[in-house]
N, CA, C and O atoms as a GROMACS GRO file, in nm:
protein
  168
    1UNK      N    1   3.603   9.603  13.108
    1UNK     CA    2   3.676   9.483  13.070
    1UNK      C    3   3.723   9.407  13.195
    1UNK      O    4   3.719   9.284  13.199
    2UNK      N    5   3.766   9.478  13.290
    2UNK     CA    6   3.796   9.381  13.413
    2UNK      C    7   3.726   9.338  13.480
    2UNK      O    8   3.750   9.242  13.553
    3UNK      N    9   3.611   9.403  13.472
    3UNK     CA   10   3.460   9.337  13.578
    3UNK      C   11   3.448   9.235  13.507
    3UNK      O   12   3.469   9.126  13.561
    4UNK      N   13   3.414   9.242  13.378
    4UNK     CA   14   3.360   9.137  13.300
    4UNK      C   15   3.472   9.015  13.309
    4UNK      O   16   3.424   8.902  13.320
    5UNK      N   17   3.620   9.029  13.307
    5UNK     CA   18   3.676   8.910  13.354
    5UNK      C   19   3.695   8.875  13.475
    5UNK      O   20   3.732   8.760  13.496
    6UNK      N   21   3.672   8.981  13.604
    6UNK     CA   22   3.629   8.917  13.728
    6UNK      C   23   3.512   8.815  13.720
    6UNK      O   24   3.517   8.706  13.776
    7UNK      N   25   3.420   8.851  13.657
    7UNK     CA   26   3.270   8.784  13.665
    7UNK      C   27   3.311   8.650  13.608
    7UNK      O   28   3.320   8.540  13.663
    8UNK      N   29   3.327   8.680  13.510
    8UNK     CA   30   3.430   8.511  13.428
    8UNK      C   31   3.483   8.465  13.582
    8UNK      O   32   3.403   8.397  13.647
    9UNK      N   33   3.595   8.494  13.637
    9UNK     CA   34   3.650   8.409  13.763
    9UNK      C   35   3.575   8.366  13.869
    9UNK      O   36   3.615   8.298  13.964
   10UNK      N   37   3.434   8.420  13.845
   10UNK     CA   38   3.344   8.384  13.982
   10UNK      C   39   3.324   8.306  13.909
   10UNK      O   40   3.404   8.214  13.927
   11UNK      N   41   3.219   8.276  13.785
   11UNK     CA   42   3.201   8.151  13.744
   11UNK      C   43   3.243   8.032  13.756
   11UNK      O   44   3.185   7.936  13.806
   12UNK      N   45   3.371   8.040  13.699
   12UNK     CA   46   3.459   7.883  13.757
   12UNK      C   47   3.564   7.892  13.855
   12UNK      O   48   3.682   7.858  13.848
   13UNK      N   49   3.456   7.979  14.005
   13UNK     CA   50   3.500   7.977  14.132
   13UNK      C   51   3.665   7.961  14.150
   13UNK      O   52   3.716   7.870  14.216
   14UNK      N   53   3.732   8.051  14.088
   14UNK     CA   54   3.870   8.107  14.114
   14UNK      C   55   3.848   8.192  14.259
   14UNK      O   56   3.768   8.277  14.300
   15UNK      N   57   4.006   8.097  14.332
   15UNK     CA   58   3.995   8.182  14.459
   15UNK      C   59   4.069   8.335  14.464
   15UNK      O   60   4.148   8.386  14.383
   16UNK      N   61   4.014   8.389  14.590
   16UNK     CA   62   4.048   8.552  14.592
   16UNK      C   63   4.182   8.569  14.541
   16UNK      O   64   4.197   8.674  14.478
   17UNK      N   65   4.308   8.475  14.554
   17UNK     CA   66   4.397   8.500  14.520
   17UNK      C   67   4.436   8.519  14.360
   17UNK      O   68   4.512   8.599  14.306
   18UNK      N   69   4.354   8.415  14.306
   18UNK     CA   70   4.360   8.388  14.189
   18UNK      C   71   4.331   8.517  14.099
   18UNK      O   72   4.399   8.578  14.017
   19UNK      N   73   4.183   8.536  14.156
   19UNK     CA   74   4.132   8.680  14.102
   19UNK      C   75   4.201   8.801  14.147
   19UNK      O   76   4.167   8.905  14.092
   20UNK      N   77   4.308   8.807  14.253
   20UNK     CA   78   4.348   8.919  14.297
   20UNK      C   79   4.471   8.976  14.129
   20UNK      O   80   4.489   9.072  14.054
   21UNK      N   81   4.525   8.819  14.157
   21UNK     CA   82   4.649   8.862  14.065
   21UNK      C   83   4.579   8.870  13.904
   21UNK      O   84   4.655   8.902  13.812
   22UNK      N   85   4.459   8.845  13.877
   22UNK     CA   86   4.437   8.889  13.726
   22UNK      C   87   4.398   9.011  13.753
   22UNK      O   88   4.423   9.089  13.661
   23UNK      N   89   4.338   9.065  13.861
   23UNK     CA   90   4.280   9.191  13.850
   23UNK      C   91   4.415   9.326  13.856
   23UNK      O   92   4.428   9.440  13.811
   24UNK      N   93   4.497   9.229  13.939
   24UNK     CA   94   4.683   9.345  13.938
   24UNK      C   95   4.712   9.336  13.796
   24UNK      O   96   4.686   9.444  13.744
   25UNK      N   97   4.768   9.224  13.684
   25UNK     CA   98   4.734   9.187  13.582
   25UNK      C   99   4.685   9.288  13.484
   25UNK      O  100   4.753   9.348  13.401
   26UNK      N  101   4.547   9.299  13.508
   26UNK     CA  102   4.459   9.336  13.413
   26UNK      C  103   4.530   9.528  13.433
   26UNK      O  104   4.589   9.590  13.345
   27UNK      N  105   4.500   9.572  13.558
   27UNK     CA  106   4.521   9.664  13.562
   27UNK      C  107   4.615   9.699  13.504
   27UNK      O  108   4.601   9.779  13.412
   28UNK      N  109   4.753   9.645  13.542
   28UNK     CA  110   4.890   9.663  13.463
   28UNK      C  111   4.893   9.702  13.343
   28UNK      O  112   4.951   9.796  13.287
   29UNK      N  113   4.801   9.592  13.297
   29UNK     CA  114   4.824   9.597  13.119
   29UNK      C  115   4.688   9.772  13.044
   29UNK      O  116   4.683   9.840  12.941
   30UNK      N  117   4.625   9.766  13.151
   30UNK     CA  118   4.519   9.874  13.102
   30UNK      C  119   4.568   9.994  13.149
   30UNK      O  120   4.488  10.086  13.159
   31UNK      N  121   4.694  10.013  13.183
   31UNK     CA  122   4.778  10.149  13.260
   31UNK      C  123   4.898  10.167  13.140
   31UNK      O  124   4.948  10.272  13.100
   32UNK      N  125   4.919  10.064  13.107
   32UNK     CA  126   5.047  10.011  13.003
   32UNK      C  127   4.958  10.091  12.841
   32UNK      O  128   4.988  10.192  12.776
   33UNK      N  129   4.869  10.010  12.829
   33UNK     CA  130   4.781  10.092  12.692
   33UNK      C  131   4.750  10.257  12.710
   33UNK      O  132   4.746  10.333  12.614
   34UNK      N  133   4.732  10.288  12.818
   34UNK     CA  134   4.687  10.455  12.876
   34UNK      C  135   4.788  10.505  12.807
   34UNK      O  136   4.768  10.568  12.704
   35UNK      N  137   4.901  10.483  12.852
   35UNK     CA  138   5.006  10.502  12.863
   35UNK      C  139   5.083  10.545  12.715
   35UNK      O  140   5.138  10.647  12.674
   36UNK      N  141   5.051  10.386  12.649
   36UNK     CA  142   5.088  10.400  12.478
   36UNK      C  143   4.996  10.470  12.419
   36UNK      O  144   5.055  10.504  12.317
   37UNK      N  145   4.876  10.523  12.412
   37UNK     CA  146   4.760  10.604  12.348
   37UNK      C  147   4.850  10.758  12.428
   37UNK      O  148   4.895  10.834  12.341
   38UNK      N  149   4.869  10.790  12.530
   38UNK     CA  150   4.936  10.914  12.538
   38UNK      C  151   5.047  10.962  12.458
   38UNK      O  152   5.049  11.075  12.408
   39UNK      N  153   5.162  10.858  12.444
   39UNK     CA  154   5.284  10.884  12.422
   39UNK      C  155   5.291  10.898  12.245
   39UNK      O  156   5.373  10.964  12.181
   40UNK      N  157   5.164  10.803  12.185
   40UNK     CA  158   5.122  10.838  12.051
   40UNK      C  159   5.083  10.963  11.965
   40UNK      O  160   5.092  11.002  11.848
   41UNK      N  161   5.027  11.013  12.106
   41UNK     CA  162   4.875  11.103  12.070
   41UNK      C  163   4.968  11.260  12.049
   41UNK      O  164   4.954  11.356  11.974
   42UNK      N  165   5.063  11.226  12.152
   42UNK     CA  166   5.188  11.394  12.172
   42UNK      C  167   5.265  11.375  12.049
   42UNK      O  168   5.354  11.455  12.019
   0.00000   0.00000   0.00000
């Protein structure tokens, strides 16, 4: 899922910064779900 929205940001040439902070972003939120699927699962 995050490659695929990096690849989206190359397309309409978003600069490194731009893509830096969706990729901190993205991560955040895909550490945040890890996170809720654990605390469910116990």
């Amino acid at each position: 899922m995050i490659r695929k929205c990096l690849q989206h940001l190359e397309i309409i040439n978003a600069s490194d910064k731009e893509k830096q902070i969706v990729y901190m972003y993205m991560k955040a939120m895909d550490e945040e779900i890890v996170a809720l699927k654990e605390k469910s699962g116990n």
